[in-house]
Structure formats: structure tokens, C-alpha cells
N, C-alpha and C positions, 0 to 999 in steps of 0.2 A: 821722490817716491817713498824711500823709506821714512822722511820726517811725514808726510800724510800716514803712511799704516800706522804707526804709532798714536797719530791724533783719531783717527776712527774710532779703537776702543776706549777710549776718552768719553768721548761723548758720548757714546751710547752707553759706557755704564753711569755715568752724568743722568741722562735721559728716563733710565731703569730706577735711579735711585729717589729722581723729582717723585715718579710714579708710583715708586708703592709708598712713598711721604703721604702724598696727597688720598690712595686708599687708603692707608692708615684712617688718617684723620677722619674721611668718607666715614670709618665702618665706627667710628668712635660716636660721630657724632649720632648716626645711623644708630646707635645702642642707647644712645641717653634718648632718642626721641622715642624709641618703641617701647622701653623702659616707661615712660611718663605717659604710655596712650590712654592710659586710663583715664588723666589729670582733663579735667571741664576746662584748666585754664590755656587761654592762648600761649602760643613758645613763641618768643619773640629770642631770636639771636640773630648772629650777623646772617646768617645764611640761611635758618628756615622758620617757617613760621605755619600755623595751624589756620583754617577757618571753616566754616561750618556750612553746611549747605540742609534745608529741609527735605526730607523724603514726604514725601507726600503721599498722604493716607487714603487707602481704595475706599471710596463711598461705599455706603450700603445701597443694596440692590432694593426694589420695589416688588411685592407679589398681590396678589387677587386672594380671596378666602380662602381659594381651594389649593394655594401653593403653587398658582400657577404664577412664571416669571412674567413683570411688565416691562420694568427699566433693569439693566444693567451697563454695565462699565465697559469700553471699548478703549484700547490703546493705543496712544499716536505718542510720536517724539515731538520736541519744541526745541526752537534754537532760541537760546537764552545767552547774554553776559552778565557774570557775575561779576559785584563792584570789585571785592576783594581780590580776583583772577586777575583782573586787569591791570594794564602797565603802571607804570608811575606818572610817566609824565602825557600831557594831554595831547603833545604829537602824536606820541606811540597809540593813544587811545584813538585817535584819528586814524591813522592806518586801520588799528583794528577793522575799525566799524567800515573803513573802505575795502575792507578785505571780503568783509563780510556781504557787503553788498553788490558787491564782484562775482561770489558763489554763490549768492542765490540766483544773479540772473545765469551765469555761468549753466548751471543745472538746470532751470526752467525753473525753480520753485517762487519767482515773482509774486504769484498770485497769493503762495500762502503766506504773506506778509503781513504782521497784523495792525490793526485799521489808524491811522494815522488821524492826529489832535492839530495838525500843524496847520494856523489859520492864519496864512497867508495862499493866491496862487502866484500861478508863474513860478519863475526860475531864478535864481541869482544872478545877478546883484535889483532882478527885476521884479521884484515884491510888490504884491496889493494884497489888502485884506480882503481875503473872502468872504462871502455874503454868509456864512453859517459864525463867521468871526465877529459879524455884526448885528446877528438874531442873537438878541439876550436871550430868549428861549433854549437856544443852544448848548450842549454840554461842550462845543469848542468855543465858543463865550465864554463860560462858567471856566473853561482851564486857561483860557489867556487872561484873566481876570486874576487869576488863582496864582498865574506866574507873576505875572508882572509885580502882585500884593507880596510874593516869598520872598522874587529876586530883587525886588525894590529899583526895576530899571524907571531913570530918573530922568524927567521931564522939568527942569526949574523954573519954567515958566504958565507949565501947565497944570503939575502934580504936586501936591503939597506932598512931600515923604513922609512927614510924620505923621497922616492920615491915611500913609497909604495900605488900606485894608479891602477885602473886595466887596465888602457892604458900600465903602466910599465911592471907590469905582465904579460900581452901577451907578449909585449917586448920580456921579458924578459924569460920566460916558451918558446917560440916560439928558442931563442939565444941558452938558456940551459938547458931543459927538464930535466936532471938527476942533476939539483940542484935545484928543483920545492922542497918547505917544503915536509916532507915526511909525510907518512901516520898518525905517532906515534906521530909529535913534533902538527899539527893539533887535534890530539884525545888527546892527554894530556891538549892541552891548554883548550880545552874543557872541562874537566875532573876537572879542577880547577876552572873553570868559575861557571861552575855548580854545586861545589860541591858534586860530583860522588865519590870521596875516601872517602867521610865523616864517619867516625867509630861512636860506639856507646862507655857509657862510660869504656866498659870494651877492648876495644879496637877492638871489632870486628866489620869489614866492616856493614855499613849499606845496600848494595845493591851489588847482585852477578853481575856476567858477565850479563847474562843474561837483569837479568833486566837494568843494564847499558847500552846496545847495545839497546833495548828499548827506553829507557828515549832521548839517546844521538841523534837518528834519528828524533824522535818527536823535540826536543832540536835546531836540525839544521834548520829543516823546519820551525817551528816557527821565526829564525831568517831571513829567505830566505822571510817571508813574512810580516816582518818585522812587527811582533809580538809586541806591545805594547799600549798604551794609546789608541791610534790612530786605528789600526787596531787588529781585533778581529784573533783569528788561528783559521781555520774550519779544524777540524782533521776528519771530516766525513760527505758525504753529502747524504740527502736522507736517512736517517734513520727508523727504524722501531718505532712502539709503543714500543714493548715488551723493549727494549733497553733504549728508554727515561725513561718509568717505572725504570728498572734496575738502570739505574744512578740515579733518584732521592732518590732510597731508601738506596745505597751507601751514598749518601751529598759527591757528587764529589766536593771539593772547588774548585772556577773557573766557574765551568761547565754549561756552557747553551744550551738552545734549540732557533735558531732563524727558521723562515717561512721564505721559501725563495721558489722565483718564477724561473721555469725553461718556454721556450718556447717549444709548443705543437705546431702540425700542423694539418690543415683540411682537406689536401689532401696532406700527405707525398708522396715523391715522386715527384710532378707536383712544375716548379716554386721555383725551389730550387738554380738553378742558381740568380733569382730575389730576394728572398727574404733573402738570407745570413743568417749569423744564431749570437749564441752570445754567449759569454765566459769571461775567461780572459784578465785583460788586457795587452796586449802581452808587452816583455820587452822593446822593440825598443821604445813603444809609452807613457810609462809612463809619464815620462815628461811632453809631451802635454797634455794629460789627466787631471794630476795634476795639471797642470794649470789654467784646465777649473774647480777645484773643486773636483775632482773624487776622491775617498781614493782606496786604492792598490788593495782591497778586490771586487773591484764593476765590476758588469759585463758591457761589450761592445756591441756594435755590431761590426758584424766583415766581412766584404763583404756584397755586396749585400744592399739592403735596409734597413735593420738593422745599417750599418752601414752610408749609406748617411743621412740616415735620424733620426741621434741619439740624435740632438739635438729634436727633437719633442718626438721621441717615451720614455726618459727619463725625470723619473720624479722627484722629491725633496722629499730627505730623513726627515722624521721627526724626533726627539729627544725624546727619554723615560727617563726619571731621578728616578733613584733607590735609595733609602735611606737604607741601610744596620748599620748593629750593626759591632761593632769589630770584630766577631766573624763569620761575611760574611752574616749570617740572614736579608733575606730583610724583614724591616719594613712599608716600605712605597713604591709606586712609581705615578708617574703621568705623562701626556705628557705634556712636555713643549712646544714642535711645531709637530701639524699633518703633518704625510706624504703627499705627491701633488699627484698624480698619474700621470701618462704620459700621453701623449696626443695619437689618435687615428690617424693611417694616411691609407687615403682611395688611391690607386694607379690606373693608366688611366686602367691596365690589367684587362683584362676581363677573370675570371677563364677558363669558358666556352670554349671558343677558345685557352686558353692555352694547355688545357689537349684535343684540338681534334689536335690541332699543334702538341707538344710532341707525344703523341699518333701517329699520321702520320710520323714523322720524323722515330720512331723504326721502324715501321713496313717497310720503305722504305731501311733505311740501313739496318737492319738486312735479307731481300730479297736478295741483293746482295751476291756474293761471296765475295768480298773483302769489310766486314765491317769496316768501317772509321767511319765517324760522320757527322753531317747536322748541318742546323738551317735554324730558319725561323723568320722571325720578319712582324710584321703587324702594320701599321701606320693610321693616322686619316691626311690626306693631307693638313686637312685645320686648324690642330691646333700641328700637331706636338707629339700630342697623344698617345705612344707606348699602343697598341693594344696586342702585341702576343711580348714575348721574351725567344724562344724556343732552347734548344741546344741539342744535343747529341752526345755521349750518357753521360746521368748527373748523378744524385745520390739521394740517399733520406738524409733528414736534420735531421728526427727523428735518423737515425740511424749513423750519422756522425761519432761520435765518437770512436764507435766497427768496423766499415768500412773504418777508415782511412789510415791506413796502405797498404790495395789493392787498394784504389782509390789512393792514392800518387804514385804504384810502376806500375800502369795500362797503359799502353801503347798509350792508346784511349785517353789518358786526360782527363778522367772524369770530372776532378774539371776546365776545362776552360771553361768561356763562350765564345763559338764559334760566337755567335750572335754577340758580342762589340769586340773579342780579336783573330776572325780568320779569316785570310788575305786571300784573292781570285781575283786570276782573275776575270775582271768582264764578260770577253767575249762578247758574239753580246749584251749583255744586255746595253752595254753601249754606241751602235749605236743609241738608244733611245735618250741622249743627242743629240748627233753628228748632226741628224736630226733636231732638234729643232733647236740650233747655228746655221747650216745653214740655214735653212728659214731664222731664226730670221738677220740674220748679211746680208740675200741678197746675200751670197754664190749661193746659188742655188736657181732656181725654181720651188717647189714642184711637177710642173705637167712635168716639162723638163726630157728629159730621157740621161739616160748612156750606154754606151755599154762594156756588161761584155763579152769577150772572153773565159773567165775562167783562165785568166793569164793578170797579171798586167805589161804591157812594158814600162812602163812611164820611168824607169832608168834600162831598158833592157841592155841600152852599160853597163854599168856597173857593169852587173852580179848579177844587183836583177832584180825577176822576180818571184814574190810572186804568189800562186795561190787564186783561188778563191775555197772555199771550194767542189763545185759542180764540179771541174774539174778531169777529162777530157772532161765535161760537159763545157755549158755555159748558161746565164741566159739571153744573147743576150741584147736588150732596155727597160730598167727598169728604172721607177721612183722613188722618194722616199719613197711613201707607199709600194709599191711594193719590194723596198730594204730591207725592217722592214720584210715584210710579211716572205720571203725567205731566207732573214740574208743573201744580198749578198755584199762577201767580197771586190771586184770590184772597186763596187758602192761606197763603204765608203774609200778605199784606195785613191781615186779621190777627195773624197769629202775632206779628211783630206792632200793632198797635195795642194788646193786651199785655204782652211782656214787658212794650216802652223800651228804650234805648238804654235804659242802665244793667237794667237784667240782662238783655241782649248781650251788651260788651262784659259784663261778668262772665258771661260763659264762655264767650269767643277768645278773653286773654286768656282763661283758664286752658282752652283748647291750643292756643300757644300763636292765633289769630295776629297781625301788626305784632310779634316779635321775634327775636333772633331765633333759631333754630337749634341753637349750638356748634352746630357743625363746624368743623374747623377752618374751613375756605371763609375767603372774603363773600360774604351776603349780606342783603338788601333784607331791613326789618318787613319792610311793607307797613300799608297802612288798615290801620280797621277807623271806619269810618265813625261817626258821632261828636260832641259839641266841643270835646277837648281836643278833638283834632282839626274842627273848622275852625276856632278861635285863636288856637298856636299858628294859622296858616292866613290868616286874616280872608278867611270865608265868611260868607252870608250867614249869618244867623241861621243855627239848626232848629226847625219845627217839626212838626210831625209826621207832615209827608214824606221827609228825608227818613224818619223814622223806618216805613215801610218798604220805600226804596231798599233802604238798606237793607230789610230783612231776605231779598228777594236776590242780594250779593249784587248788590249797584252802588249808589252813590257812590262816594270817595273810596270804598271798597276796593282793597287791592293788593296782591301778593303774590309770594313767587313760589313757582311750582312745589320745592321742597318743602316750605312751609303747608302745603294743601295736604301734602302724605304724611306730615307729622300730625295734621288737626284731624285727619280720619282715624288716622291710627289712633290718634288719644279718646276721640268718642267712640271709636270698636270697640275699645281694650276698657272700655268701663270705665277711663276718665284720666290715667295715667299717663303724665306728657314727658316723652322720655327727650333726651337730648339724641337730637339726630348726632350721628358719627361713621366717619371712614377708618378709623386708627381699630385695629382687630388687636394687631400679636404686633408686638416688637422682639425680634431673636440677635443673636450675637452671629454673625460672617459663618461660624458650625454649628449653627442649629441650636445653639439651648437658648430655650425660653426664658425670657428676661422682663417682658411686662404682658398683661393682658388686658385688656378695655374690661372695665367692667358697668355695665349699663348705669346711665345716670339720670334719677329725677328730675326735671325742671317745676315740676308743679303738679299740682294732684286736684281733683275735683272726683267727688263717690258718683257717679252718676248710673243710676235707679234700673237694675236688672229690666224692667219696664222698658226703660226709655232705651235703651240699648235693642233689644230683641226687636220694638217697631222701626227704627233705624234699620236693622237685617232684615227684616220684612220688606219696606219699602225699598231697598235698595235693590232686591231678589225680585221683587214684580218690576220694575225698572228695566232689568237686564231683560227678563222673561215676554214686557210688554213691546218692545221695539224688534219689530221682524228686522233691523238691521245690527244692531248690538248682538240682539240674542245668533245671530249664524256668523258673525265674528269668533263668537266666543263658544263654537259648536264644537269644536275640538279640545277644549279645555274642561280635563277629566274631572274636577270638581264644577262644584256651584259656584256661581258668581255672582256678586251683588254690585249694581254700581250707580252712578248717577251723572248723567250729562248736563252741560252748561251752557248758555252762550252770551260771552259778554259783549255788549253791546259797546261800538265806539262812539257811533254818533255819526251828525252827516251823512255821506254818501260811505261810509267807508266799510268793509264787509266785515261782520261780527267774527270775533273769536271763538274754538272751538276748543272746550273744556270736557275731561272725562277723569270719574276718579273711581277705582274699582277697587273689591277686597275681595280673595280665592283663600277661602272656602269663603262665602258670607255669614257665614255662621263660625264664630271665632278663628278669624281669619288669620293666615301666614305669611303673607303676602300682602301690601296694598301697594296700587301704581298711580300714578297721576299723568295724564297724555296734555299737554297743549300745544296745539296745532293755528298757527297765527293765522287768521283773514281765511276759518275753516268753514265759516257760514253755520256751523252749530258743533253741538257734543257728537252728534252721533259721528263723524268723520274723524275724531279722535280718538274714538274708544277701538279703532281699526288696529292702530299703532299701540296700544295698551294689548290687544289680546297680541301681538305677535310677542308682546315680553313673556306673558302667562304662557306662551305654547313653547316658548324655549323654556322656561321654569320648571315647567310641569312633565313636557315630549320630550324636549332632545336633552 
């Protein structure tokens, strides 16, 4: 007994003395690392080491003219492993990832697992290639393609290696599909990469099927997103508390939690064609991306203003530098560079009028029997302004993702903007030109009259002999305003064989007629009809009947809404073709102004105080002569001048309805454009035009 009490404090001052050695050391080395936190370089010593993780920068938000919020930023967690966190060796990383996919089912968070590249089905060791593995259309084609090419899994009978590129592959899978690697020589290669067979020392497997088929999906994706230094794997997005708890009290090696911003909407549903949304970045554009900076992992904009406008709404990632021990335990961290946040971008739309536009477009096609689709676009004449960019039938953005599959297989198009991407006839709407040219060129004299028969003889011998829409009817001696008021066909078949088709198209590109708009969205030039556009398209020889067709906004004739409101506005405004635009203000996250739009010319034409004022004219007898236009637009406190259209399809099939108006008509502030698909004329469109004017003008 007495030799034990003698050895007791032995060893515990033994024990005491191991202990403060070891803090010692602890607090030393604990100085030289906080000492150097300033240093960009890595500390590589026996026992700790630095690495860097991005903070990632809040986008900028989205607003309407009047400062009202569209898009902003909504906050979810992601479970991520980071390359540099994790183990050393590929066992340990194995566990991890088994651990990891233990607590999510654990928790219930399953579902938010993110979407799997792995193009095999079945289970281990029982693999087939899936049928999306075998559509070269496929982006899980396009990444086992991509793997196979990086990791060079060898085939010596089938693959030459040293072609092995995934331009070859196609090639080559495309030549000989039943010599494609097989299912087994891919999962074995795998199998060793990762060490999956790895036994313990008595020789039995470390890891069943089971958990192999596990490991080995996670294993691919990781590679597919090209998992390491550089980029983080987000194996789950949107996670719960309960879950994050669970992993930390595991000590998943690897395992982190980053905040990561998704986009929210203020009125889902409305402006979902304008505002586009944001994701991955798609495979096609990595490259460019990469170029500008972007790591694989970052989100996009993707259509829409999101996407034109990425350089603003994206902001600058900052850098966190973590100091960890051997053993993954972080000791330290600090920010080496704050995040920037993105900038704010304020657009010309006005919510208001968006959601009474939208709103009038459903309620107009879905009256019909045969629902199609509309749009309506509304302009600022004197700066080019988009006001209103309305389609239908569109879709909500909050719910894009659970929706996409019946909006892609949807018959209607849901997903096209009709407004920038759908082609129409422009019908009488484009005698509004025709009118102007003439004045303006001294073709005609606004007060001189025509005589409409109801049938046009001018090339009678020769077997044209067009009518006038009022025939059997006739509209007898009619002037210019008078032509506008009535839409007679006549009058402008006349007017467009004295002008001739060169003068015509002089005025119409000038008017910004078959070309881009400016606008910043993906849009559709359209076409303006005449010999250089039937001979590029290998059309009939253009004569002179085509001539007058065309003057009356038929033939090849054809364009898209937003273009119709930039070519009124440019012959209102006396001839100036402004570039259409969404972009108003760009601000900094606190409000100080940083850019402003400032209106931009596209082309200029003087066009003749004259010829403008009988355009206001006829377009004010227009609204005034239709007992159905004029009590649409009975609540809209100014005057209105406008002019309906109906483009003709052909066959059996029911004409289009065209409306294009400007509030005041007399140097107008306003111009709107309605088209309403298979509406049987204009007047059924100009319905949905005044409900934009009576939110503009009433509410």
C-alpha cells in the first residue's frame, strides 16, 4: 500500500507536466498562426494548415419605374463538401459520404437532394445504361461523354485512348453504339479509383453493395461537377435545421453548411416573360462564363432580365480563410476580402400596367372559343421606354421548376415571349405608315380623294382584281383620313402602286419596320416584305400585285408586337426611331445612383408636320367611327387615336386581331399595341388595349 501511494503522485505530476508541454506548444503555435492571418499564403506545417472557402455575394434585386420591388433574394442553407475539408484517404471519404447520406434520410431531407447526372439504372453490381445515357440530346449523354474523355476509362478493344476526346465519342458511339464501354468496364474502373473493394485486415469487404451503389452515385456527381479545390459538391439544397444539427453532432469530415440565396417574387405570375429567372450554369456556356470569372458552381441569369442584365445584378464573391488542425478542427477563420453585393436595376415597366395588360390579355383569349395567345406591349414615344411587355398565355417563375415539364410539352407556348418572338401580320395597322410616306414623299394630297369601287382594276387584264374589304359594297371618294377611319383597301392599293415598293420599304426600315428593336431580350427581326426578301428566301418573283398586297400589310408582311409600338411611335413623334428599352436606373444595394439609360437613336427620318397631323386625324376618326372602340375607350380621360387590323391567315382558319392606339392622339404619351390570336378582327383587341389606358390614365 505504501509503495502504490508513493507511485500515485508520480504519475499525475507525469500527466500535469505531458499537459501544460502540449499547451505550451498549442498556444505557440496558436500565435504564429494569428500572427500571419493576414498573409494570402497557405501555412502548410505538420499540424495546421489554411484554406479558403467563397462567400458568396447577395444579387441585386429587381424594381419596376416607380421603385416598386419585383425580384428579390430569399435564404436557404445547402449541404456542401468541401475538397479541401475532407479526409485524406478515399476510405475515410467513403464513410463521409455514407454518413452523409444516412442523415439526410435520417431527417427526411431526401427530397432536397440535388438532381443526379448518374446514367446508369438499377442498383449494384446490377447496372444498365439508362435511356437519357443513350439520347445524345441529353446533358446525362453530354456528361458521360465528358467523363469518360477526362478520366480516360479504357476500352482496348474498342477505344482508341489517344482519340479519346468527346467530339470522338459521339463520333464514335453515334458509328458503333454496341462497342460504347460497357456498363461493368466503367463501374469497375470506378471501383478502383475509389477504392470500393477496399477489405479490412481480416479480409472482409469494407462496404456492401448497398452502400457501394450509394458512394459510387455521389462519387460520379461529384466528378460531373467537378468536385475539387476550386469547386465545392452541394449534395443538398435547402436543408432543414433539424439535419444541419444532425450532421454536426455526427462531425461529418468535409461537411459544410453554406447560405445561399435563391430568387423570390412580388407578384409571381405577372412579368415572368421579363424578368427570367436563374440557375445553373447551362453546359453550352460554361466557357464564356469562365472566362468572365464564374466557378461551375454559381448561379446565372437565364432569360429575361436576369439574364441581360447579369453583369449588374451580380456581385463579387468574398473569400473566408479557415485555419484547421490535422485532424479537420477549425481553429481559426477570418475574411480575407468582403463580399460586394450586386447592384440594383430599376426597369422602364411599370408593374401596374403590367398586371392590368396580362390580366386583359386572359380574360380576352380565354372568351374566345378557340384559345391561342395575345400580347400587348406599351411604349413612351418620346424615349423608347417599354411601358407594358405582356404575353400569353405565360407562367409563374416561383414555380418554374415543378411546372416545367407541362409548360415545355404545352401546345399554347407558354414559355415564348409572344411580345419580341411572335410574327404577325400587320394588317390595316400598317396603313398608318403608308399614310404618312405618302404625304410625307408628296405621293398624295391628304385632302385629294380616291374612288373605291370595291374592287381594284388597275391590273384587271391580267387577272388581278383584289377587292376591297367592304365589297360587294363600295366606299365611293375617299380621302386619307377618311381611308384610316374605314381601313379602305382601295385607297391604299392605289396609294402603294404610285409609291412602288422601293419608296415603300425606304420608309418602313426608316420606321424600324423587319428590324431589331433594340431592346435588350432575345427578339425576332420580322420580316418587311419586297424583292430582296423574296429572292433571299427563294420566293416567286416579286410583281406588282405583291406590291399593293403589301401596301394593305399582307404579303410576306410580318412582325412582332414590340416592333408595331416602336413604328407608331416613330411616325407620331415626327420620324425619330428611338431604341426600344427596359434598363431605366442602375443603383448600388444603398441607393446611390450609378448609371441611367439615356434614350438612344436608331435612325431618324424628318417626316412633314403635314403628314403627321393626317395620321392624328385619321387615327382619331378611327376610334370616334366604331360604336365599339369608341365605348371601350369611353372612360379614358384624354383623346385616343387608333387603328385596327385583321391579318388574314388563309384557309379555313380565323383571322387575327390587330389594335395599335396613342393617348393623347395629338402628341401622344402613350402608345399600346393589343394582339389578340384567331380574334376575327381589330376591333376585339382594342378591348384589351383600353383596359392598359384606363390603368395608365384611372387607377
Amino acid at each position: 500500500m505504501q509503495i502504490k501511494d508513493r507511485k500515485i503522485p508520480i504519475r499525475i505530476a507525469c500527466i500535469v507536466i505531458f499537459f501544460l508541454l502540449v499547451c505550451f506548444v498549442y498556444f505557440i503555435r496558436m500565435f504564429n498562426v494569428i500572427s500571419n492571418a493576414d498573409s494570402s499564403e497557405k501555412i502548410n506545417t505538420d499540424s495546421y494548415y489554411e484554406r479558403r472557402e467563397p462567400i458568396q455575394a447577395v444579387r441585386g434585386e429587381i424594381y419596376d419605374r416607380n421603385g416598386i420591388l419585383l425580384v428579390y433574394n430569399e435564404y436557404t442553407y445547402d449541404f456542401v463538401f468541401d475538397y479541401d475539408a475532407m479526409a485524406a484517404t478515399q476510405t475515410d471519404r467513403n464513410y463521409a459520404i455514407l454518413q452523409a447520406d444516412y442523415a439526410l434520410t435520417a431527417t427526411g431531407n431526401n427530397d432536397k437532394r440535388t438532381e443526379s447526372s448518374f446514367p446508369f439504372d438499377g442498383t449494384y453490381p446490377n447496372y444498365k445504361y439508362s435511356q437519357e445515357a443513350r439520347d445524345a440530346d441529353s446533358n446525362i449523354y453530354y456528361r458521360l461523354l465528358k467523363r469518360i474523355a477526362v478520366n480516360e476509362i479504357e476500352d482496348s478493344e474498342a477505344v482508341d485512348t489517344d482519340k479519346l476526346t468527346v467530339s470522338y465519342l459521339e463520333k464514335f458511339y453515334a458509328e458503333a453504339p454496341d462497342e460504347f464501354p460497357t456498363e461493368q468496364e466503367i463501374v469497375d474502373w470506378y471501383i478502383s479509383r475509389y477504392s470500393l473493394d477496399a477489405t479490412d485486415a481480416g479480409g472482409e469487404k469494407l462496404f456492401t453493395d448497398k452502400q457501394i451503389d450509394t458512394i459510387l452515385k455521389v462519387r460520379y456527381d461529384m466528378e460531373v461537377a467537378d468536385f475539387s479545390i476550386y469547386n465545392r459538391y452541394v449534395m443538398a439544397k435547402d436543408i432543414d435545421v433539424v439535419f444541419i444539427t444532425y450532421v454536426e453532432e455526427m462531425n461529418v469530415v468535409g461537411a459544410e453548411f453554406t447560405v445561399e440565396t435563391s430568387r423570390a417574387y412580388k407578384y409571381p405570375g405577372y412579368a415572368s416573360h421579363v424578368l427570367g429567372r436563374t440557375g445553373a450554369i447551362p453546359t453550352g456556356d460554361w466557357e464564356h462564363y469562365q472566362s468572365l470569372g464564374y466557378q461551375m458552381n454559381d448561379v446565372v441569369g437565364l432569360g429575361g432580365c436576369e439574364q441581360a442584365f447579369e453583369e449588374y445584378l451580380r456581385g463579387v464573391d468574398g473569400v473566408k480563410v479557415i485555419v484547421e488542425d490535422k485532424n479537420g478542427n477549425i481553429i481559426d477563420s477570418y475574411i480575407e476580402r468582403e463580399a460586394v453585393a450586386g447592384n440594383d436595376v430599376y426597369l422602364t415597366i411599370d408593374i401596374e400596367l403590367q398586371i392590368a395588360a396580362e390580366d386583359a390579355l386572359k380574360q380576352s383569349v380565354e372568351a374566345l372559343s378557340k384559345q391561342e395567345g395575345g400580347a400587348i406591349t406599351a411604349t413612351d414615344p418620346d424615349t423608347g421606354e417599354v411601358l407594358v411587355l405582356a404575353s400569353y398565355p405565360t407562367y409563374d417563375l416561383s414555380t418554374y421548376t415543378e411546372d416545367y415539364n407541362s409548360l415545355v410539352s404545352n401546345q399554347s407556348l407558354p414559355l415564348v415571349n409572344r411580345a419580341l418572338r411572335g410574327l404577325y401580320a400587320p394588317g390595316s395597322t400598317f396603313k398608318i405608315g403608308m399614310v404618312a410616306a405618302g404625304v410625307d414623299s408628296g405621293t398624295i394630297d391628304p385632302l385629294s380623294y380616291i374612288y373605291c369601287g370595291g374592287e381594284y382594276t388597275y391590273y384587271a387584264s391580267t387577272g388581278f382584281a383584289p377587292n376591297c374589304w367592304v365589297y360587294p359594297g363600295k366606299h365611293e371618294y375617299i380621302n386619307a383620313t377618311g381611308a384610316l377611319e374605314v381601313s379602305c383597301n382601295c385607297y391604299f392599293y392605289e396609294l402603294g402602286r404610285l409609291m412602288g415598293i422601293d419608296m415603300m420599304n425606304e420608309y418602313c426600315t426608316a420606321y424600324g419596320l423587319g428590324c431589331y428593336t433594340g431592346i435588350e431580350l432575345n427578339e425576332y427581326s420580322g420580316v418587311l416584305a419586297g424583292p430582296a426578301y423574296r429572292e433571299a428566301h427563294g420566293g416567286k418573283a416579286w410583281w406588282q400585285g405583291d406590291t399593293i398586297t403589301a401596301a394593305i400589310g399582307q404579303s410576306d408582311n410580318s412582325y412582332t408586337p414590340m416592333q408595331l409600338s416602336v413604328y407608331v411611335s416613330t411616325v407620331l413623334n415626327g420620324g425619330t426611331r428611338y431604341s426600344a428599352h427596359l434598363l431605366k436606373e442602375i443603383r448600388s444595394y444603398d441607393g446611390e445612383l450609378l448609371y441611367e439609360y439615356a434614350p438612344e437613336v436608331l435612325s431618324k427620318i424628318s417626316l412633314s408636320t403635314e403628314a403627321v397631323k393626317t395620321v392624328e386625324s385619321g387615327m382619331r376618326q378611327m376610334v370616334e367611327g366604331s360604336a365599339s372602340v369608341s365605348s371601350y375607350m369611353s372612360k379614358i380621360p384624354v383623346k385616343v387615336g387608333g387603328k385596327t387590323g385583321t391579318a388574314q391567315l388563309g384557309g379555313n382558319l380565323t383571322d387575327n386581331g390587330l389594335f395599335v392606339c396613342a393617348a393623347p392622339y395629338s402628341d401622344p404619351e402613350i402608345i399600346v399595341t393589343s394582339v389578340i390570336e384567331k380574334a376575327g378582327g381589330g376591333t376585339y383587341a382594342s378591348k384589351a388595349a383600353a383596359a392598359v389606358l384606363d390603368a395608365y390614365y384611372n387607377d
